[in-house]
TIZADO-659833 format. One line per 10 residues: number of its first residue (from 0); their letters; for each residue x, z negated, y negated of N, C-alpha, C. Coordinates in steps of 0.2 Angstrom, whole numbers, plus 5000, padded with zeros to 4 digits. Atoms other than C-alpha are relative to their C-alpha. Example, Ala and Ser with C-alpha at 12.3 -4.5 7.8 and 13.67 -1.06 7.14 Angstrom:
REM TIZADO-659833
0> AS> 5004 5000 5006 5062 4961 5022 5004 5000 4994 ~ 4996 5001 5006 5068 4964 5005 4996 4997 4995
REM end
This chain:
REM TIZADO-659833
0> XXXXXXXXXX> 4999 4993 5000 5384 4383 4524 5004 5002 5006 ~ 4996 4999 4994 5393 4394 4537 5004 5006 4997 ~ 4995 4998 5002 5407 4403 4537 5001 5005 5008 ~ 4998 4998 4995 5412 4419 4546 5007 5002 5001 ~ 4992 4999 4999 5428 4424 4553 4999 5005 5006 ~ 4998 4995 4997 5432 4442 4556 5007 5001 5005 ~ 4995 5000 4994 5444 4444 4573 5000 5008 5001 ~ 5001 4994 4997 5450 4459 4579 5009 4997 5004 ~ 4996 5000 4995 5463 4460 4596 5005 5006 4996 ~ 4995 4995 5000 5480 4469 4592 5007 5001 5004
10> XXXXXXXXXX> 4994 5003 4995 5494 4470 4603 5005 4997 4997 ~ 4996 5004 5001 5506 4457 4602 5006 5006 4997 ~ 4996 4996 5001 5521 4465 4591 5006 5000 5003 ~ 4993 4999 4996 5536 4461 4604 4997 5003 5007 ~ 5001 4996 4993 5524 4475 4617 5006 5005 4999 ~ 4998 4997 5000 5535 4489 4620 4994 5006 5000 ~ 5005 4993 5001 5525 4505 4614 5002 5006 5003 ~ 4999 4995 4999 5523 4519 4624 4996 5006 4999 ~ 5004 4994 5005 5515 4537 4618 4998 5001 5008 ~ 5004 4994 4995 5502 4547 4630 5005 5008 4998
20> XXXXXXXXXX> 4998 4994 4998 5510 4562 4636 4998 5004 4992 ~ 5002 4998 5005 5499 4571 4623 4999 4998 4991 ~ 4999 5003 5007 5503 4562 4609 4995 4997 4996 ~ 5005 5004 5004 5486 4554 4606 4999 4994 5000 ~ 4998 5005 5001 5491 4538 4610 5003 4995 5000 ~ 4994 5001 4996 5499 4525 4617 4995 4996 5007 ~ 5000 5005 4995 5499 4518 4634 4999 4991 5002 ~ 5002 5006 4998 5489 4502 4637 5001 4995 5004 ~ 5000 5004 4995 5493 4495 4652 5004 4995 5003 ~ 4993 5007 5000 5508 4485 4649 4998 4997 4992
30> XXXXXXXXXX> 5000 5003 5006 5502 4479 4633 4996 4992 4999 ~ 5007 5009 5000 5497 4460 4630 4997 5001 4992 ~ 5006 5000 5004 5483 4459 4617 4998 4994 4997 ~ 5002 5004 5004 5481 4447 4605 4996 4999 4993 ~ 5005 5001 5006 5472 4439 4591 5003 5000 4993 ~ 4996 4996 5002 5479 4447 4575 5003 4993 4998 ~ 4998 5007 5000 5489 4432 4568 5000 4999 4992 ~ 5004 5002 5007 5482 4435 4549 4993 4997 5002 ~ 5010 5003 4999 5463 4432 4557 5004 4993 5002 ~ 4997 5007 4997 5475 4415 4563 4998 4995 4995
40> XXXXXXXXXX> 5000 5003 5006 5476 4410 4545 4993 4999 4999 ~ 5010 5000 5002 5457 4414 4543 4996 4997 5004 ~ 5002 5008 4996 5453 4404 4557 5002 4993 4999 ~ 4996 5008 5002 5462 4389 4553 4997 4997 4993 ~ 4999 5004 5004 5458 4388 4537 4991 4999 4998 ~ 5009 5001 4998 5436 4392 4541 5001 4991 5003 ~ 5002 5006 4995 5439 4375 4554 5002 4994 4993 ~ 5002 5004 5004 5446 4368 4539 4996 4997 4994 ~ 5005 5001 5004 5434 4368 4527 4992 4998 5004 ~ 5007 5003 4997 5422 4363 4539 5001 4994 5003
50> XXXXXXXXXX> 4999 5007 5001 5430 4348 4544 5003 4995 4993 ~ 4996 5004 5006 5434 4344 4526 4990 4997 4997 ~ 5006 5000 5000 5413 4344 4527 4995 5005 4995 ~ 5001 4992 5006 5412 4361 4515 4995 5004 5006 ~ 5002 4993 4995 5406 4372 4531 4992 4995 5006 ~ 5006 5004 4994 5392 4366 4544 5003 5005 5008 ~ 4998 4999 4994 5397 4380 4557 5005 5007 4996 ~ 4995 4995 5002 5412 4393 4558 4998 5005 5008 ~ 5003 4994 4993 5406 4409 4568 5006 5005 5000 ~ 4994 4995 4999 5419 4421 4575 4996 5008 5003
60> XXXXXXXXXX> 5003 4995 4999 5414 4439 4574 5005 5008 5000 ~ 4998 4992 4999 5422 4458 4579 4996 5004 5003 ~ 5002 4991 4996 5419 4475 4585 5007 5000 5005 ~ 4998 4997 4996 5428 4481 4600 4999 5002 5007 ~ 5001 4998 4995 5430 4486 4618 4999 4992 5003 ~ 5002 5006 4995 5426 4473 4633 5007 4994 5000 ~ 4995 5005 4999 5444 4466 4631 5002 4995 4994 ~ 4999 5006 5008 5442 4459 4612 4996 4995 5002 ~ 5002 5008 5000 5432 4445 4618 5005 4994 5001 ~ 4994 5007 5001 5449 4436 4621 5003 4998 4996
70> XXXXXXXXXX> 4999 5004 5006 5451 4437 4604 4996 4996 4996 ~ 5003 5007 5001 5436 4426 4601 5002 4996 5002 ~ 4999 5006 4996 5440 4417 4614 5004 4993 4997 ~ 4995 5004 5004 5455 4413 4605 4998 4995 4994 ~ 5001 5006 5006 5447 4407 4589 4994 4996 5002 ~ 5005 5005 4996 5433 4398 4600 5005 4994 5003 ~ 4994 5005 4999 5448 4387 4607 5003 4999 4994 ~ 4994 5004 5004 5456 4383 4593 4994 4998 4995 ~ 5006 5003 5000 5438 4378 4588 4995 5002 4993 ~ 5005 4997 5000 5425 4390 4581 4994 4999 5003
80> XXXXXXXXXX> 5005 5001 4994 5407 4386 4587 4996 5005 5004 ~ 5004 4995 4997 5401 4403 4592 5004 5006 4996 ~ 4995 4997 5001 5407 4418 4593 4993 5008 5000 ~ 5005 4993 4998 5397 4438 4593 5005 5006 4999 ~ 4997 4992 4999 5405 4454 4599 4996 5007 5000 ~ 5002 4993 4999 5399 4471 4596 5006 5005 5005 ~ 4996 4999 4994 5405 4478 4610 4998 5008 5001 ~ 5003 4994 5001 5407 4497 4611 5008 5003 5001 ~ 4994 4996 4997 5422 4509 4620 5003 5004 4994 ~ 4996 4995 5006 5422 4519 4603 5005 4996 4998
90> XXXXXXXXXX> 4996 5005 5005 5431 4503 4595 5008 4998 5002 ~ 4993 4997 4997 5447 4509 4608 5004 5002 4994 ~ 4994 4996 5001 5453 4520 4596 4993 5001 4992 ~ 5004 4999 5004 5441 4519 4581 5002 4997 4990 ~ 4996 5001 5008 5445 4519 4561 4997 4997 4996 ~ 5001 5007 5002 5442 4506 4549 4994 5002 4996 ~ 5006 4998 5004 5426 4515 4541 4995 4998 5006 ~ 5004 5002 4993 5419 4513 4559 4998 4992 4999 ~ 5000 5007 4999 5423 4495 4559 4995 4997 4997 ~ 5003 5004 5004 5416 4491 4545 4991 5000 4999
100> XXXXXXXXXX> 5006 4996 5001 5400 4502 4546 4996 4993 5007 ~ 5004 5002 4995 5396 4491 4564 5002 4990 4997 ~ 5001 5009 5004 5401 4472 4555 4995 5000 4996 ~ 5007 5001 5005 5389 4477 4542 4995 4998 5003 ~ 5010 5000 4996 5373 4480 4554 5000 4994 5004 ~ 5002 5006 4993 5379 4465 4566 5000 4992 4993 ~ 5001 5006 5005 5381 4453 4550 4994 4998 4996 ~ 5009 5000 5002 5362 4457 4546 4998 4994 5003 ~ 5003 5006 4993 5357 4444 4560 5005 4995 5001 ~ 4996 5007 5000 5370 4431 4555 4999 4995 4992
110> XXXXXXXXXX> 5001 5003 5004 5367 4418 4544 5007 4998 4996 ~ 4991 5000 5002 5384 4417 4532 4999 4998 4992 ~ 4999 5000 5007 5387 4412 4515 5007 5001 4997 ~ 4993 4999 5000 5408 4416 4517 5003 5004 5005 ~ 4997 4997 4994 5416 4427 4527 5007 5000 4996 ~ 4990 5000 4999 5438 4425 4532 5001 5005 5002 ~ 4997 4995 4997 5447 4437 4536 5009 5001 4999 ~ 4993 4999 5001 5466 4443 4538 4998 5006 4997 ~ 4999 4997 5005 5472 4453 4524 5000 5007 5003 ~ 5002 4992 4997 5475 4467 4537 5002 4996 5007
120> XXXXXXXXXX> 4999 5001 4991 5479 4469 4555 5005 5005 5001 ~ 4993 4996 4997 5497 4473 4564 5000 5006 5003 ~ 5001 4994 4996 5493 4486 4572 4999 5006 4995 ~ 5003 4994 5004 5485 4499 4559 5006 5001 4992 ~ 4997 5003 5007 5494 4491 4543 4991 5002 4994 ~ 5005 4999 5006 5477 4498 4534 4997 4996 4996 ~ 5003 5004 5004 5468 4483 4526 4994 5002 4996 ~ 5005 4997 5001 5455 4493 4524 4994 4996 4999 ~ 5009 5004 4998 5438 4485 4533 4999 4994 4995 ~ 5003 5003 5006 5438 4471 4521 4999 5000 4993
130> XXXXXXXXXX> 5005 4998 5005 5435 4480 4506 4992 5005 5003 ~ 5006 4997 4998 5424 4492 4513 4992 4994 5003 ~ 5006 5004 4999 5413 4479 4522 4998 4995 4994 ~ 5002 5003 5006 5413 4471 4504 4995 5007 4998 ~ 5005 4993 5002 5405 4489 4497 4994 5000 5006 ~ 5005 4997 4997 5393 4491 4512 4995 4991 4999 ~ 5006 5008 5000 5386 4471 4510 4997 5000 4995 ~ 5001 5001 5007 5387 4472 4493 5001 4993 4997 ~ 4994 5005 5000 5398 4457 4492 5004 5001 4995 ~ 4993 4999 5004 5412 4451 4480 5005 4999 5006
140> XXXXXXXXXX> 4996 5002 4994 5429 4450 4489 5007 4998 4994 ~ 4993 5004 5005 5446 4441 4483 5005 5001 5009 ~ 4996 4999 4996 5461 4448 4493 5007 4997 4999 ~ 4993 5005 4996 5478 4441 4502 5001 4993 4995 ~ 4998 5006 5000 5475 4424 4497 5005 4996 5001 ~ 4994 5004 4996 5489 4411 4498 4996 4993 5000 ~ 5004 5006 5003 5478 4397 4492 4993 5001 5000 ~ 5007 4998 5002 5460 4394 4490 4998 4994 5003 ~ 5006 5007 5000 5446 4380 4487 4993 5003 4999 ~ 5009 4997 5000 5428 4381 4491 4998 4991 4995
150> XXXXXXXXXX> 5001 5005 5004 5418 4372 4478 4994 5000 4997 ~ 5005 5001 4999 5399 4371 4480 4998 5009 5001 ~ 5003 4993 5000 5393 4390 4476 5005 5004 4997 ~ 4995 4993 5005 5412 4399 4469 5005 4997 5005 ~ 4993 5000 4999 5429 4399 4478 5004 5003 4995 ~ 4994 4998 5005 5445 4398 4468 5004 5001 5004 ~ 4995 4997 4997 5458 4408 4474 5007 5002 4998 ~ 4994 5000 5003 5478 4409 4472 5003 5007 5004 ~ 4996 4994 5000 5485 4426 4472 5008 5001 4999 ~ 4993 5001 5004 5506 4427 4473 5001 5009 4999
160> XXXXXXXXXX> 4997 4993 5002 5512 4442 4464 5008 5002 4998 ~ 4993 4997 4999 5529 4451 4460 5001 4995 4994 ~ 4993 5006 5005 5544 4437 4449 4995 4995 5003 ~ 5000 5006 4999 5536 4423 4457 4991 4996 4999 ~ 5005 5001 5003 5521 4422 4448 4993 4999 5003 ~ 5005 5000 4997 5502 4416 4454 4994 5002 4995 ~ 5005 4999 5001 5487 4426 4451 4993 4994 5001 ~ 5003 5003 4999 5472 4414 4450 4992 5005 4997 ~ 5006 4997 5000 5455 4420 4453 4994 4995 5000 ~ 5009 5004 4997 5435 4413 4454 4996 5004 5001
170> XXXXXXXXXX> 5006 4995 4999 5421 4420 4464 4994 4996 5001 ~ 5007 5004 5000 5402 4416 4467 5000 5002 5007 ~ 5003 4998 4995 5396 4416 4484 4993 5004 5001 ~ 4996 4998 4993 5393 4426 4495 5007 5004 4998 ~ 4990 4998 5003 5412 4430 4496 5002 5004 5006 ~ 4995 5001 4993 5424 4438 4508 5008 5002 4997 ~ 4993 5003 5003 5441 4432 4506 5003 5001 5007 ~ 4994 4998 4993 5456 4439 4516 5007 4993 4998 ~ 4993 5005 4998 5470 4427 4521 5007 5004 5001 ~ 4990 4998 4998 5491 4429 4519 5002 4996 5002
180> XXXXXXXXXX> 4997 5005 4999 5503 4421 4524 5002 4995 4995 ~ 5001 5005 5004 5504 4405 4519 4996 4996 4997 ~ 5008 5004 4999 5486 4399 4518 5001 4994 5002 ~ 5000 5005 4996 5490 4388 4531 5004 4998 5006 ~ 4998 4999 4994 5498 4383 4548 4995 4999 5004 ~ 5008 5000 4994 5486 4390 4561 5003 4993 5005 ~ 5000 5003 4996 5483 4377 4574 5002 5005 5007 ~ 4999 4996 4993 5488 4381 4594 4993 5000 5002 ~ 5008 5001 4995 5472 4382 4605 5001 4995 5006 ~ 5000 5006 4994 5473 4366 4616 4998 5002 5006
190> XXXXXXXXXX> 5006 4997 4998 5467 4366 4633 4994 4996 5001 ~ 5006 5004 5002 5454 4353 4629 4995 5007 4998 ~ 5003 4993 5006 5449 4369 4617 4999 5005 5004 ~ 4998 4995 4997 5452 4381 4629 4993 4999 5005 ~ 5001 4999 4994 5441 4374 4643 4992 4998 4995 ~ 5002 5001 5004 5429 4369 4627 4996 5008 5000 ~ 5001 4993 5003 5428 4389 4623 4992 5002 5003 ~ 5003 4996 4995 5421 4394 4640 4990 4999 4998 ~ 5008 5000 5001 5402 4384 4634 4998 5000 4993 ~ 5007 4998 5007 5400 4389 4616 4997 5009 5000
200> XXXXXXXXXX> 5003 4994 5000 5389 4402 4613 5003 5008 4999 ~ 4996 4993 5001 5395 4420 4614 4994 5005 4999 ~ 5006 4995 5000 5384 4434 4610 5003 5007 5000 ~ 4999 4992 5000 5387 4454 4615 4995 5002 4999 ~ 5007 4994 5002 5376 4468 4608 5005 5006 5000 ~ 4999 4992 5002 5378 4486 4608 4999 5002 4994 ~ 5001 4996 5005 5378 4498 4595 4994 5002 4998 ~ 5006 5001 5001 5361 4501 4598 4994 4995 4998 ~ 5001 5005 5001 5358 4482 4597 4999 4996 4992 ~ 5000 5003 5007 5361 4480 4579 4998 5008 4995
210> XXXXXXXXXX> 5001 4995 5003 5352 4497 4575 5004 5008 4999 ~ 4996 4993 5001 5367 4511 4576 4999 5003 5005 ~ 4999 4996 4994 5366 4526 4586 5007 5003 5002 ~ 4994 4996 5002 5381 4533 4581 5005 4997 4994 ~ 4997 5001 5007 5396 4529 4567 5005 5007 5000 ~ 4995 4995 5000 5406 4545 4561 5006 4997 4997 ~ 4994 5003 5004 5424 4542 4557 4999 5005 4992 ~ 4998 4998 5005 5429 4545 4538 5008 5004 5003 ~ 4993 4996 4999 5447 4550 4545 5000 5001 5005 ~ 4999 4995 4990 5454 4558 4561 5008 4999 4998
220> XXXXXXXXXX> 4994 5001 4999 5471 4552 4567 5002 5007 5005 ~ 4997 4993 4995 5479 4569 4573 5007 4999 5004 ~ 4993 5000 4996 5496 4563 4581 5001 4992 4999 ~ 4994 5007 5002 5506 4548 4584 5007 5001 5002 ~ 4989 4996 4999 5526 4550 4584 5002 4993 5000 ~ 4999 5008 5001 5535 4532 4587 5010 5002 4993 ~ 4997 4998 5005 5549 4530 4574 5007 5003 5000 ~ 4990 4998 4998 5568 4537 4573 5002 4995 5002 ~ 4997 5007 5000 5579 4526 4582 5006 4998 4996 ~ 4995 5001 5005 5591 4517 4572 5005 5003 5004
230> XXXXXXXXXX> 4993 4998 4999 5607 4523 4573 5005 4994 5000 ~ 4997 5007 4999 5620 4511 4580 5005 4996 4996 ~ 4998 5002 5004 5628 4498 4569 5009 5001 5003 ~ 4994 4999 5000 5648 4501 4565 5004 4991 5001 ~ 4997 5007 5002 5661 4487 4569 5005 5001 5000 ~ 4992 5000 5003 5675 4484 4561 5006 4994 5002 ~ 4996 5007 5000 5691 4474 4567 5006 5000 4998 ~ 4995 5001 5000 5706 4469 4563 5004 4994 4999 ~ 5000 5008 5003 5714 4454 4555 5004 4999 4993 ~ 5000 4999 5008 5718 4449 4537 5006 5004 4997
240> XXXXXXXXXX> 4996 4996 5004 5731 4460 4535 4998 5007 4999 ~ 5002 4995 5000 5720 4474 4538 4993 4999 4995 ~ 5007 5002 5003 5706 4467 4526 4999 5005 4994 ~ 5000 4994 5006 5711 4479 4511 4998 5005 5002 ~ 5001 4995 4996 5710 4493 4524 4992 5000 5002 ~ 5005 5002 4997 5694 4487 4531 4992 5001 4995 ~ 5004 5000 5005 5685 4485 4513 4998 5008 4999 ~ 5000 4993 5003 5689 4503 4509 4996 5004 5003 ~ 5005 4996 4998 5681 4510 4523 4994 4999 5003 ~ 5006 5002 4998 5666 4499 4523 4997 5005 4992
250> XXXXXXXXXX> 5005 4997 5007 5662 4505 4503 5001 5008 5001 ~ 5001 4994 5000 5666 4522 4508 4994 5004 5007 ~ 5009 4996 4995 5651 4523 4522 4995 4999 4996 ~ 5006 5001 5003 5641 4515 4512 4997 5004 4994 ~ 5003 4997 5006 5641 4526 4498 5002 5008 5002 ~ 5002 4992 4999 5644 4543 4508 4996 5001 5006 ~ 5004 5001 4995 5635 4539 4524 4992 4998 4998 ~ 5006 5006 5002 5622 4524 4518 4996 5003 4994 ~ 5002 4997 5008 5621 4531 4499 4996 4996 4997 ~ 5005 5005 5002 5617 4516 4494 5002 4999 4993
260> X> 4995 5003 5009 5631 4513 4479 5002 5007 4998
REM end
């Protein structure tokens, strides 16, 4: 069987964000761009099942602009055997109904019986595309896994829920199963793996390539605004004869400033 693994590029969380004058975006050009690091868990835990001899090939698949292919790249080095990009400037600034609409058409022409994926992506927080791309395939789906076993034609899957507790699921394939933390420890990319990458199969198509002429969004982001800044943390000093003093006017910020107590 093969196994896909859905990738999308997000900027590393410690970029510093900067908004476009007109508040439609942010500022790209100081931003490093990586591979999201839930799809890490979904890669990692594809190479596993295929080195446990469950998988035959793990193929790594996105939608974006010409600069996402370093997020294949990424799960091709850390050892995926091929990788395909639907490659299209819309997928700059494109919303997860898009996404999912162009994974569908490009997953016609891929032979798969599983697809991984991260539970969502850093950047949006949405978590959208992979149920949708379940509705559009017509597909079951088992989301944020901690756990899960492939086991001929069903995956069993461990769900962790509130008090501690684990939901346990079963599906039948075809499946798509989103990864949480704690799946696995993703692997680094070597540079055995790295230098490996450069000659597995990569494949780019257009939108037109996989039959779309066009995808409409379902939503429309009207602004972006970054968040308040926190306000600066208070310090208190004295020394233990001031401690009674000190307690007073910590439970009194807290409970007329903070309003927490």
């Amino acid at each position: 069987m093969n196994i896909v693994v859905l990738c999308k590029q997000v900027p590393d969380t410690e970029s510093k964000i900067k908004l476009l004058d007109d508040q439609s975006g942010f500022a790209e050009a100081d931003i490093k761009w990586v591979l999201n690091p839930y799809d890490e868990f979904a890669v990692e835990e594809a190479l596993k099942l295929r080195e446990a001899g469950k998988a035959e090939k793990v193929i790594a698949v996105a939608a974006g602009p010409k600069r996402a292919e370093d997020a294949l790249i990424t799960a091709l080095a850390m050892g995926a055997d091929e990788a395909v990009l639907v490659e299209d400037d819309l997928f700059n600034w494109a919303e997860a109904y898009q996404v999912a609409q162009a994974l569908a058409a490009a997953l016609k022409e891929v032979d798969f019986q599983l697809i991984i994926c991260g539970k969502q992506a850093v950047d949006d927080d949405s978590a959208a595309v992979p149920g949708m791309l379940a509705e559009l395939t017509n597909i079951g789906q088992m989301t944020v896994v901690s756990k899960m076993e492939l086991n001929d034609d069903t995956v069993t899957g461990w769900r962790d829920v509130e008090g501690g507790a684990q939901e346990v699921l079963e599906g039948k394939l075809p499946l798509i199963v989103t990864a949480n933390r704690g799946l696995n420890e993703p692997r680094y990319a070597s540079l055995p793996g790295i230098m490996k990458a450069k000659r597995k199969p990569f494949k780019r198509v257009g939108l037109a390539d996989i039959g779309l002429s066009s995808l409409e969004p379902k939503t429309k982001v009207v602004g972006w605004s970054l968040p308040e800044p926190r306000a600066e943390g208070k310090m208190f000093e004295g020394n233990s004869d001031d401690l009674p003093q000190r307690v007073s006017e910590v439970v009194k910020l807290l409970v007329d400033e903070a309003k927490v107590l």
